[in-house]
MARVEX-43802 format. One record per residue (C-alpha): residue number from 1; x negated, y, z. Coordinates in steps of 0.5 Angstrom, whole numbers. Example, Ala and Ser with C-alpha at 12.3 -4.5 7.8 and 13.67 -1.06 7.14 Angstrom:
2
R seq     X     Y     Z
R   1   -25    -9    16
R   2   -27    -2    14
This chain:
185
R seq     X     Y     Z
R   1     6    -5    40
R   2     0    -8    35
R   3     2   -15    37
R   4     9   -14    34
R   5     6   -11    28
R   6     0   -16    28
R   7     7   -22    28
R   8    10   -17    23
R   9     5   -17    19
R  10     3   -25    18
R  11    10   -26    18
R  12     9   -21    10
R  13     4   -25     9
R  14     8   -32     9
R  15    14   -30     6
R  16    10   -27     0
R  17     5   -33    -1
R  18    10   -37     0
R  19    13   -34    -6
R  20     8   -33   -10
R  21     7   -40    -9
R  22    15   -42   -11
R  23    14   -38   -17
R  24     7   -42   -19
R  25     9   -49   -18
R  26    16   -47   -22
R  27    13   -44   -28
R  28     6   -50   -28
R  29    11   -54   -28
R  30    16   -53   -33
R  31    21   -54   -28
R  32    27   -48   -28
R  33    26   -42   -26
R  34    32   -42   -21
R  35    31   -41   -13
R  36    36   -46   -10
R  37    39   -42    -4
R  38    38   -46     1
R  39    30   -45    -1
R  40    31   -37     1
R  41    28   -36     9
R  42    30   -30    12
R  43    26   -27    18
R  44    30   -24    24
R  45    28   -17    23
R  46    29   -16    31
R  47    22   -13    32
R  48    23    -6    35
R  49    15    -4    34
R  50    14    -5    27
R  51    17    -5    21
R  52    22   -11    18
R  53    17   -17    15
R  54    19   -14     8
R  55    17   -11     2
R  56    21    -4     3
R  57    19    -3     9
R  58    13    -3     7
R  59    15     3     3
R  60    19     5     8
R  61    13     8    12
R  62    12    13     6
R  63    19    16     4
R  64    19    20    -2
R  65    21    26     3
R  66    14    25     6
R  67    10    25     0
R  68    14    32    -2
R  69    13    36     5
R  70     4    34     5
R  71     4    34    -3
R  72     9    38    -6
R  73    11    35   -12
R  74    18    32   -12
R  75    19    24   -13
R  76    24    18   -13
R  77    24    13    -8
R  78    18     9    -9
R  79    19     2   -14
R  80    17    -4   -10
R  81    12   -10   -13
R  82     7   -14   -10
R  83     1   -19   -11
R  84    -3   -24    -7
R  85    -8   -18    -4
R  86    -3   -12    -3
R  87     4    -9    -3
R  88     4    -2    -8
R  89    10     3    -7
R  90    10     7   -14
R  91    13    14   -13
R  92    15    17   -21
R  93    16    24   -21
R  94    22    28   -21
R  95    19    33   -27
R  96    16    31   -33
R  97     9    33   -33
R  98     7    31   -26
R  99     3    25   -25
R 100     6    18   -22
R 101     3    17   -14
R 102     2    10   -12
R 103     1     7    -3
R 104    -1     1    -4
R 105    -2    -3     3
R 106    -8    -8     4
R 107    -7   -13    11
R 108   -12   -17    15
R 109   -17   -12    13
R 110   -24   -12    17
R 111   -29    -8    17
R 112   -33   -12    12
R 113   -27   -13     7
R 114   -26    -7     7
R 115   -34    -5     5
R 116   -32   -11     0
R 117   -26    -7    -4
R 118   -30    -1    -3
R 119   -36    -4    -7
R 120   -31    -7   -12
R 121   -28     1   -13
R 122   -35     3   -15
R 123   -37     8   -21
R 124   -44    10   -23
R 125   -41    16   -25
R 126   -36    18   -19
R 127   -39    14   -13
R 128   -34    15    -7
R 129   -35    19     0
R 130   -34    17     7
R 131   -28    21     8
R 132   -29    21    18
R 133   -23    24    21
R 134   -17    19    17
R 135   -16    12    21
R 136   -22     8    24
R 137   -26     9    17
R 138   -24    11    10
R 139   -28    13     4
R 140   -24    17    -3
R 141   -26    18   -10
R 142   -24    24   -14
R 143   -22    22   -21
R 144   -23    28   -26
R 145   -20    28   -33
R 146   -19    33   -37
R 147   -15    39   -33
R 148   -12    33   -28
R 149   -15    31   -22
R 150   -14    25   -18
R 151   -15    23   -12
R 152   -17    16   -10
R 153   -16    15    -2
R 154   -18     8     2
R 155   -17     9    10
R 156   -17     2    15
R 157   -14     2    21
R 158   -14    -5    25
R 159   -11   -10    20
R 160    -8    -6    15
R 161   -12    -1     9
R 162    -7     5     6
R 163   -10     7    -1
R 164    -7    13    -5
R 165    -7    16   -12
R 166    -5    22   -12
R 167    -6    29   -16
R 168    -9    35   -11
R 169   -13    37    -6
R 170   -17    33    -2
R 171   -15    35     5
R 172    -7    35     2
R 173    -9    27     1
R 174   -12    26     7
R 175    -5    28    10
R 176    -2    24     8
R 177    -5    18     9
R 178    -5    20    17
R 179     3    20    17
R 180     2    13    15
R 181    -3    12    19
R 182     1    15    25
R 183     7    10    24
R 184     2     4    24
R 185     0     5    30
C-alpha cells in the first residue's frame, strides 16, 4: 500500500517541478507564456492505494466536511495552489468573522528535514512543543492575537509532513490531522 503512494507521491513531485520549471524558463526568457498541448503529460491516475498524482487529491484527503465534523466551523471547498516545497489546501469560511484554515503537505520529509522546517518555524516568544501521539512525530505552536487563537500543527508520518493552521483547541486540531494521517497510510 505505501509503495503505491510513495510512486503517487514522485509522480507529485515530477509534475509539479516540472511545471515550475516550464513556467520559469517561459517567463526568464521572454518567450510566450503559452503551454502548447502536446506539452501537458497526463499520469494514469490507476492507483487504487493512494490518491491521484495531483494537486486536488491532495486536498481531497481533507474535504471541507471533514474539517467541519472535528473543528466545527463551516468552510468551502479547499482552493489549491503550490510551490516547490509544498502543496497548500485554503478552506475560507462560510461565515464571516471566522478565520481561514489552511493544510499544507510537505513530501520526501525525514526526520532531520522535518527537525529543519521545525527549527525554520521557531520563535523566541512562542516555542513550539513535541505534540506524542499524532503520526511518527509532530510538534505545534499556538498563536495568540488578541481574543483569536490559532493553531500551528506539524506532524511526519513517512515521506509526507501535514501542517495545519487553524483557530481551536488544541486536541480539536490534533483530530484532525489524525484523519489525514489515517488516509496516508
Amino acid at each position: 500500500m505505501r509503495s503505491g503512494f510513495r510512486t503517487a507521491v514522485v509522480a507529485v513531485v515530477t509534475v509539479v517541478g516540472g511545471l515550475l520549471a516550464a513556467c520559469t524558463t517561459a517567463s526568464d526568457t521572454g518567450a510566450d507564456s503559452t503551454m502548447d498541448p502536446q506539452d501537458v503529460v497526463t499520469l494514469p491516475s490507476s492507483t487504487v492505494d493512494a490518491p491521484d498524482p495531483s494537486i486536488g487529491a491532495w486536498c481531497a484527503l481533507v474535504p471541507a466536511s471533514l474539517v467541519a465534523s472535528t473543528l466545527g466551523i463551516e468552510l468551502r471547498e479547499p482552493t489549491e495552489s503550490f510551490t516547490t516545497e509544498e502543496i497548500r489546501c485554503t478552506f475560507v469560511p462560510v461565515s464571516e468573522g471566522e478565520l481561514t484554515i489552511a493544510v499544507r503537505f510537505r513530501v520526501d520529509q525525514t526526520a532531520g528535514t522535518f527537525a529543519a522546517y521545525r527549527a525554520s518555524l521557531e520563535r523566541p516568544d512562542e516555542p513550539t512543543s513535541d505534540l506524542p501521539g499524532v503520526g511518527d512525530e509532530a510538534f505545534y505552536r499556538t498563536n495568540e492575537f488578541d481574543i483569536q487563537v490559532t493553531q500551528i500543527l506539524v506532524a511526519r508520518q513517512g515521506a509526507v509532513a501535514v501542517e495545519l493552521q487553524a483557530p481551536g483547541a488544541l486536541e480539536a486540531c490534533a483530530n484532525l490531522v489524525r484523519a489525514i494521517l489515517a488516509q496516508l497510510a
